[in-house]
N, C-alpha and C positions, 0 to 999 in steps of 0.2 A: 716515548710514553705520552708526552702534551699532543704527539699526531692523533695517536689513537682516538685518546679522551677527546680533542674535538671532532671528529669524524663519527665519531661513535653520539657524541651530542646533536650533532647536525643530522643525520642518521634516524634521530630521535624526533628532533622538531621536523623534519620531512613527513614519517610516520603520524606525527598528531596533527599535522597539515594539512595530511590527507584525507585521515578521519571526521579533522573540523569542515570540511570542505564536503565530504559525501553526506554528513550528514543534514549537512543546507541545503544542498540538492533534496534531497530527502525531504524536509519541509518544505521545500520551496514545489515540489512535486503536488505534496498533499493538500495544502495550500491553496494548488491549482485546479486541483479536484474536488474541493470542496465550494469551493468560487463558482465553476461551473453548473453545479449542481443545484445551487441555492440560487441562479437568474432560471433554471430549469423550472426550479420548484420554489419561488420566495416563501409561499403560507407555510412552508414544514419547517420544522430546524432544521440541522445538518446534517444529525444524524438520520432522519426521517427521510430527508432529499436524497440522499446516500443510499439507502436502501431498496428506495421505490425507484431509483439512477439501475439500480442494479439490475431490476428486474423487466426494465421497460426495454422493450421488441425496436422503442424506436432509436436507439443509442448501440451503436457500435457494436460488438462484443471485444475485441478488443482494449476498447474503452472500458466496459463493462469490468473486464477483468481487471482495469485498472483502478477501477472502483471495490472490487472484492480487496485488492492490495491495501487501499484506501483505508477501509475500515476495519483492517487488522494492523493499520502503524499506527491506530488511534484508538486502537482494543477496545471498539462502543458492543459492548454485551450483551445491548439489545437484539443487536441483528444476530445472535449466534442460534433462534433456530431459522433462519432465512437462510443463513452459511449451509446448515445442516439440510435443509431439505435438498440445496443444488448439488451437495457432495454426495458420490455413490462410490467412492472409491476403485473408481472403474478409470480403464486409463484414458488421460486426455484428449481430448479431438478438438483445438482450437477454432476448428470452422465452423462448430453445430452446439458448442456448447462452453458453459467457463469453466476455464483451468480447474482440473480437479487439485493440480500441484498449489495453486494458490488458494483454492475454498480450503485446502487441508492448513497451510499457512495460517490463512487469519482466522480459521476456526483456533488454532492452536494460541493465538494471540487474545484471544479475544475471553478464553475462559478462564 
C-alpha cells in the first residue's frame, strides 16, 4: 500500500515537471519572438512588430508561422483581422504560404 502511494506520488511530480517545464519552453519561445521582432522593428510595440513580422516577404515563412504561433500564445486581438485575411481554409502548403492549421489556431486564441 505505502509502494503504491509513493509511486503513484512520484508519478504525479513527474507529470507536473513536465508540464512546468514545456510551459518555459513555451515562454521562453515566445519571448524569443518577440526579442526578434522589436530589433526588426524598435518604433512599433510588439504587438505592431509582430504583425507587420508576419507579413514581410523578407522573413522566413517558416519563421513567419512562427510568428502567427506567436501571437495566438499572447491572444493580441488586434491582429485577428490580419489572421483572417491569410486564412482561406483551404489546405496547407508550407512552401508558398502560412499554415492555414496555425492562422486557424491563433485565430481561435485570439477571439
Amino acid at each position: 500500500m505505502k509502494t503504491r502511494l509513493i509511486i503513484a506520488i512520484a508519478g504525479l511530480v513527474v507529470v507536473l515537471a513536465g508540464f512546468v517545464y514545456l510551459n518555459i519552453q513555451i515562454d521562453s519561445a515566445v519571448e524569443k519572438n518577440c526579442q526578434e521582432v522589436m530589433q526588426l522593428y524598435p518604433d512599433l510595440s510588439q504587438n505592431e512588430a509582430l504583425m507587420k513580422a508576419v507579413v514581410s516577404e523578407e522573413i522566413s515563412l517558416v519563421h513567419r508561422n512562427e510568428l502567427v504561433w506567436t501571437i495566438g500564445r499572447l491572444r493580441i486581438k488586434e491582429a485577428l483581422p490580419l489572421l483572417n485575411s491569410y486564412y482561406d481554409q483551404q489546405e496547407c502548403d508550407h512552401e508558398t504560404r502560412l499554415c492555414q492549421d496555425e492562422l486557424k489556431k491563433a485565430i481561435k486564441r485570439c477571439e
